[in-house]
N, C-alpha and C positions, 0 to 999 in steps of 0.2 A: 460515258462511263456511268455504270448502274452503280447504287450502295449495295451492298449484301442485304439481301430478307431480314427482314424482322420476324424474328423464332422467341419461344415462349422460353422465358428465363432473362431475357435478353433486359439491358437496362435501358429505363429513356432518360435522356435529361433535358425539365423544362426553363427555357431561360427567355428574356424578356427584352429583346436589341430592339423593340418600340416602347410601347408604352408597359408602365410598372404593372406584377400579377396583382398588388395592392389595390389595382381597381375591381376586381375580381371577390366577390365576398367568401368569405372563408368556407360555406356551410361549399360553395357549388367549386372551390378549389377540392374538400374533401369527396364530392360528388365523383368528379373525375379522374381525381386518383384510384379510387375505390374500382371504379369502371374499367380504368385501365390496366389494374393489379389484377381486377376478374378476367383478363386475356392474358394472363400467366407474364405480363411484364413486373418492372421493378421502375419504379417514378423516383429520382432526384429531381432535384432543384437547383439554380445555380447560386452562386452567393450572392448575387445581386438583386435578385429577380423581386425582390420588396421593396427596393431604396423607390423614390420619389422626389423630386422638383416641385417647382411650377406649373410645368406641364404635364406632370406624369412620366416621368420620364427618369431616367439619370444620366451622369455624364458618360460621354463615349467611355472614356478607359476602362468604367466596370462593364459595359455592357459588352466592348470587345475582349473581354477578359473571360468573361462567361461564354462565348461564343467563341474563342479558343480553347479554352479548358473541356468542353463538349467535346472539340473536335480531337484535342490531345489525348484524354483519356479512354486508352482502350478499353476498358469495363461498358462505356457508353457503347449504344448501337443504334442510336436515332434521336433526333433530336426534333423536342415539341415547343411550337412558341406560343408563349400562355396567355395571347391579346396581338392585336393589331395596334392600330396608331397614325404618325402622321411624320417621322424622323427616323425611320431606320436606312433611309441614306446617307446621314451622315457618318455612318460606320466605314462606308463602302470603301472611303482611300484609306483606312485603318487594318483590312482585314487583310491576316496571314494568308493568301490562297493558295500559296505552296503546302502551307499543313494543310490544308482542305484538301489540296489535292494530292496527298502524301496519307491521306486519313479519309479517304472518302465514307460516308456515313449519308442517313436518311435525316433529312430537313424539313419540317413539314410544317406548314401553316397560310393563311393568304392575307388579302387586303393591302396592306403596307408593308408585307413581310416579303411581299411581289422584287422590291428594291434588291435584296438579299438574294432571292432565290435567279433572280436573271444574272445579277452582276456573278456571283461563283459560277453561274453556267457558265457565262461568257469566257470567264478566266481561266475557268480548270476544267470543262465538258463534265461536269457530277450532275447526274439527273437530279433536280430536287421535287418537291410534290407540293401542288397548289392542293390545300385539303385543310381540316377541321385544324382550330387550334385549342390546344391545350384546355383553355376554358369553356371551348364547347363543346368538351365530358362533361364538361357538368349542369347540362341541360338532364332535369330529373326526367322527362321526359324524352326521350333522345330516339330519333329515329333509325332503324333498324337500317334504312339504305345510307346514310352516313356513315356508320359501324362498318357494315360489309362492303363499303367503296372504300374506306381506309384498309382495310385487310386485305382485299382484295389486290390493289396499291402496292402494298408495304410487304407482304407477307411470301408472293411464290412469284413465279417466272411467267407466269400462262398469260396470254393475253384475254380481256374481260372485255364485256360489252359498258358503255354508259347507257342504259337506259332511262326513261323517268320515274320518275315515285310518284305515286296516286296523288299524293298530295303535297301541300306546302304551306309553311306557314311566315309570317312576315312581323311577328310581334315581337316585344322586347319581354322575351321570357327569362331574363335577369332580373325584371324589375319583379312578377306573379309569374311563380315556377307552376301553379297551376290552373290559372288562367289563361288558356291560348286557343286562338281560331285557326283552324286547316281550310283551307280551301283545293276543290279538286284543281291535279295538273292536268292541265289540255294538253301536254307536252309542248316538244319544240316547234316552232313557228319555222317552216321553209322559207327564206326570203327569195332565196336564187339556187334552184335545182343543182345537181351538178358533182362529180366524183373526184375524192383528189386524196393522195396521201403526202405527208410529210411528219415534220419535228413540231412538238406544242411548243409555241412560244406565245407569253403572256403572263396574264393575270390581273390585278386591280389595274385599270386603264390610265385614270390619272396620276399612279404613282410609276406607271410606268412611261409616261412623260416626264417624269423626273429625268431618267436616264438618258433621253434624247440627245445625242450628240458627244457622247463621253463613252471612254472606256469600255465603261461598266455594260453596253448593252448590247443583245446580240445580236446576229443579223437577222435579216427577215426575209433572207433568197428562202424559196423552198420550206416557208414556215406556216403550221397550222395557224393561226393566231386566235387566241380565243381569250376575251376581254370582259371586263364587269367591273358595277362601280355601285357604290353604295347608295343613301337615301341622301348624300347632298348634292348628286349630279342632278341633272334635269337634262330636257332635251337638246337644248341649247350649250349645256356646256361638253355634253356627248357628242353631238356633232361637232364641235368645233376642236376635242379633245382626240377625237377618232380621226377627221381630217387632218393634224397633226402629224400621226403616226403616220400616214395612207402618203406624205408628203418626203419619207424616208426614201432614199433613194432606192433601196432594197425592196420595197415593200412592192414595186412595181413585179417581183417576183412570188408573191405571197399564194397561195394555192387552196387556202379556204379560210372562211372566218365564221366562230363560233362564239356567241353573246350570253353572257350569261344575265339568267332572270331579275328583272330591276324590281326594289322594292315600293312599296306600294306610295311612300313618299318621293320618291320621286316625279309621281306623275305622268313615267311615260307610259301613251296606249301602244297596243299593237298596232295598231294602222297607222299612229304617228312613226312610230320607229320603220316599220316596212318603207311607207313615205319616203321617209329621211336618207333608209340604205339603200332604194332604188335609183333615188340622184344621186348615187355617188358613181362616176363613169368607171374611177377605178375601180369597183367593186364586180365590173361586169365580166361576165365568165367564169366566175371561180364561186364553188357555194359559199352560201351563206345561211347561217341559222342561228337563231336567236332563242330566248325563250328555253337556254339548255341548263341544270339543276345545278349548276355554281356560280360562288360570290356570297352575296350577304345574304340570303335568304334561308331557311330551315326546310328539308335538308340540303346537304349537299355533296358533290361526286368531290373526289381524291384525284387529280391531272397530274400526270409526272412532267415537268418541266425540260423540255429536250427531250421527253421521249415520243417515241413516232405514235402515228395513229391512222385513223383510214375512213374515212369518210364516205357515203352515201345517200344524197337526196333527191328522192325520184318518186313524182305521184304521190305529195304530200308525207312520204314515210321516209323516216331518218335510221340512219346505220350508223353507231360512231365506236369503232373497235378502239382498244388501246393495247398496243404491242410491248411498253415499255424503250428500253434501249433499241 
């Protein structure tokens, strides 16, 4: 089940079921609303989307409050999450998914928002979209293939190519909005050649071990899978986090896998990583490609969640279509 396009007029509303927009500084909250009001939208906020804890965080009931009220109100037509985190599973047994799926609408963000956007799949079939969140409008600098992969995404029916961007950057451009190093893309790394299509399923890796075993997660017959993890993975805990998943009884059905670009703290090389996914036996005969423009790095492509896609790697050059529904 597709959400309707997002059309210029249309409302968003941003809300916060990880961590509070409070950590977000105000000048680059105004940054990207401004950005996003220049694409003829209209930005709310939810009521909770400031409050704070301990963690950064607040308690379930406002953050499932705001993430129903999203879904309730019809005026909304897309829904933006304004940070990642490390707790938006415990929403998961809280959440109405009959209004979800009574109200289907556009969800969009990644990292720990991955919890969210698998479990609604699983439960009610609503494409959701692994893509920029809320507060990354408000990079002053803001790359143009981020932008037109979010539209691209969100906006029409056609199917679009993922291609790579010239460049990429890996700095905390929250901290010096004009201070940042690009470095050119090699593009994707071919690990294991090979043609396949199915359903995207994925997103941040570790948080999607969360779900293992429960409800909330969906299967993995006939699934694209396409995975990334931030600057506190390492090689060691990727392997053994990847192995994990590869141990789903389902997953012996999986039909390609798609890595996204690890940050530069992490530490993994490319030859470590090829290494690491060519001992993996399950992994043999279905492609593999890594090194592809999502996850934590600047820029990054927009993935619909459950929607299909099509794959080719042959003689070093990759093809990755996205059909949507």
């Amino acid at each position: 089940m597709q959400p309707p396009r997002l059309q210029p007029g249309d409302e968003i509303r941003v809300i916060a079921p990880s961590m509070s927009m409070a950590i977000v500084k105000g000048e680059q909250v105004e940054i990207a609303r401004e950005r996003l009001e220049g694409f003829g939208l209209r930005v709310t906020f939810g009521r909770h989307v400031h409050e704070h804890d301990l963690v950064f965080s607040t308690s379930i009931e406002n953050r499932i409050e705001d993430l129903h009220e999203a879904f309730r109100d019809p005026n909304v037509k897309a829904i933006f999450t304004a940070i990642g985190g490390y707790n938006a599973n415990q929403l998961l047994a809280h959440i109405d998914y009959e209004l979800i799926k009574n109200n289907p609408k556009i969800l969009i963000g990644y990292s720990d928002i991955t919890a969210l956007q698998l479990a609604i799949y699983q439960k009610t079939g609503l494409i959701t979209y692994s893509g920029p969140h809320f507060s990354t409008f408000g990079m002053r600098k803001m790359a143009d293939y981020t932008v037109q992969g979010m539209l691209a995404a969100l906006t029409n029916d056609a199917p679009f190519e993922l291609e790579p961007p010239e460049t990429w950057s890996d700095d905390k451009w929250y901290l010096d909005q004009e201070d940042r190093t690009y470095y050119p893309n090699a593009g994707p790394v071919v690990v294991t050649e090979g043609k396949a299509k199915g359903r995207l399923i994925g997103g941040n890796l570790c948080t999607m071990n969360l779900l293992q075993g429960t409800e909330f997660m969906p299967s993995l017959k006939d699934a694209m899978l396409f995975i990334e993890d931030d600057n506190e993975t390492h090689l060691m805990t990727f392997d053994r986090n990847l192995q994990s998943v590869l141990h789903l009884p389902d997953a012996k059905e999986l039909k390609a896998i798609l890595i996204g670009r690890f940050q530069k703290e992490s530490d993994i090389t490319e030859s470590a990583l090829v290494s690491l996914l060519k001992n993996k036996p399950e992994l043999a005969g279905i492609p593999v490609i890594a090194n592809v423009s999502f996850g934590h790095t600047d820029p990054i492509a927009t993935l619909p969640v459950g929607g299909r896609t099509e794959v080719t790697a042959e003689n070093g050059k990759v093809d990755i279509m996205i059909y949507g529904s």
